[in-house]
Structure formats: C-alpha cells, structure tokens
N, C-alpha and C positions, 0 to 999 in steps of 0.2 A: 643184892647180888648173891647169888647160891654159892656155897662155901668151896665148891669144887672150882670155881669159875676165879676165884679171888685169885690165886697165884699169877693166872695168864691175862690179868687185868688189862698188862699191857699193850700185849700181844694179840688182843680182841682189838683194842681202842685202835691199835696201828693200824690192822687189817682193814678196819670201818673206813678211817681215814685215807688208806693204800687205793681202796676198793671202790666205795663211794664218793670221794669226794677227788680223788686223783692225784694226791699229795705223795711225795718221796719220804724214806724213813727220813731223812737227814731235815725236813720242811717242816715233820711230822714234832720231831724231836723239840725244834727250835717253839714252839707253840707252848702258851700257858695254860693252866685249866682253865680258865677264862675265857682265854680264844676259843679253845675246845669245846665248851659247851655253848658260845654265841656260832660257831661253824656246826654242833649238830643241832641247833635249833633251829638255824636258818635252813640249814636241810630239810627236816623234816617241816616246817613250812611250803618250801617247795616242793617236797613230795604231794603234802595233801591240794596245793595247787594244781600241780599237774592233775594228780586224780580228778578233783574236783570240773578239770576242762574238758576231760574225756569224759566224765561221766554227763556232763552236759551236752555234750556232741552225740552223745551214743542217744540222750534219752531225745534229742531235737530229731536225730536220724529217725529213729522208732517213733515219732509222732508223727513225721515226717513221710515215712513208706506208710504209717495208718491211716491217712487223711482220706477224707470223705472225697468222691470226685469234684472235682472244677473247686474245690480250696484252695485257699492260698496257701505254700509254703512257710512254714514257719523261719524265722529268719535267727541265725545260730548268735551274729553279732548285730543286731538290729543297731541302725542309724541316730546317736540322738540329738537333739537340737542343741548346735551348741552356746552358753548366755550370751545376751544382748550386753552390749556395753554402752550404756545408760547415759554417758557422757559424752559418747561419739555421736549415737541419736538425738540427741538432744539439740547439739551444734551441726547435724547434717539437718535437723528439719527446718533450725532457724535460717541455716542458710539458703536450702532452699523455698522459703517461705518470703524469704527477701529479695530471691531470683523473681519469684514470681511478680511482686509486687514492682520492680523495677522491669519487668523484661514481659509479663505477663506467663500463660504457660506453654506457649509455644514450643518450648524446649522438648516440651514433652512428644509430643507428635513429631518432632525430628531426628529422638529415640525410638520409635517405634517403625519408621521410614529406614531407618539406619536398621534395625534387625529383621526390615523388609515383613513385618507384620502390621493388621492394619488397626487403629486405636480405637479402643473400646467407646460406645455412644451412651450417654443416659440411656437406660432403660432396656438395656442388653440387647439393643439390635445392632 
C-alpha cells in the first residue's frame, strides 16, 4: 500500500464495503479481518464470473451474427445429458424383461396406440 494511502486505510476499506458490497458503517465495523478478506475474495470471484458470462454471451453473439447462411446457431447454454442411474436401469430392465416373459410384449404396442403413433416393424417399414 503506497504510504500516502496508509492513514485513510480505513476509510478506503469502508468505502469498498459501503460501495460494493452494500453494507452499513455500523455491519461494516462489526466484521473481522477475516470476514473481510473471505467477503473481498468472494467478491472479486464474482466479478470475474459475471465478466466471464458476458464475455461468453458477447463472443456466442459475434459468432452468432457471423454465421455462414442456413447454420445453425450456436447455442449460449447448450443442453447436456443428464447421468444415468445405473441402479434404476438396471431394475426397470429386469422388470420389464419379466413383464415380457409373463405377459409377452404387447404392452408395448398399447403404448404406442395410447400416443396414437403407429409401432415400428422389422426392417423400417
């Protein structure tokens, strides 16, 4: 800290806190350096997040207006698949594997009558 800057130590640190983060003298007061430096690190975290999202959005936009004709847009939060749970699958296949065997697979063509589509044949006709 430059030596000119040292007397009004405080009176910076409050400002920061007044300023940016929204806190009263008296909230400000009450705080240890400790808190103080986990509240301005969390801060500046979230600054460089926020940055980090705009400058995502701005460069998705500019890829976005530069795209060659009939491309597809690039997508800012694209979709992702989210995991399988390996233990649910496992007990819906046995069960249904068990339907089958008892019931045969009719079931399935009374699913597909029901979403008034009509069920797929060997050999894709």
């Amino acid at each position: 800290m430059a030596e000119l800057a040292k007397p009004y130590h405080y009176e910076k640190e409050l400002a920061f806190f007044v300023a940016r983060v929204g806190m009263s003298r008296k909230e400000f007061d009450q705080l240890t350096e400790t808190e103080k430096m986990f509240i301005r690190k969390e801060h500046e975290n979230k600054f460089v997040e926020d940055t980090t999202w705009i400058r995502n959005a701005v460069l998705n936009g500019t890829v976005n207006a530069n795209r060659k004709k009939n491309k597809k847009f690039v997508e800012l939060f694209p979709k992702k698949q989210s995991r399988a749970d390996i233990e649910y699958n496992e007990n819906a296949m046995k069960t249904v594997l068990k339907m089958e065997k008892e019931k045969g697979k009719g079931w399935v063509d009374k699913i597909y009558q029901k979403l008034k589509m009509t069920s797929p044949k060997k050999g894709g006709n």
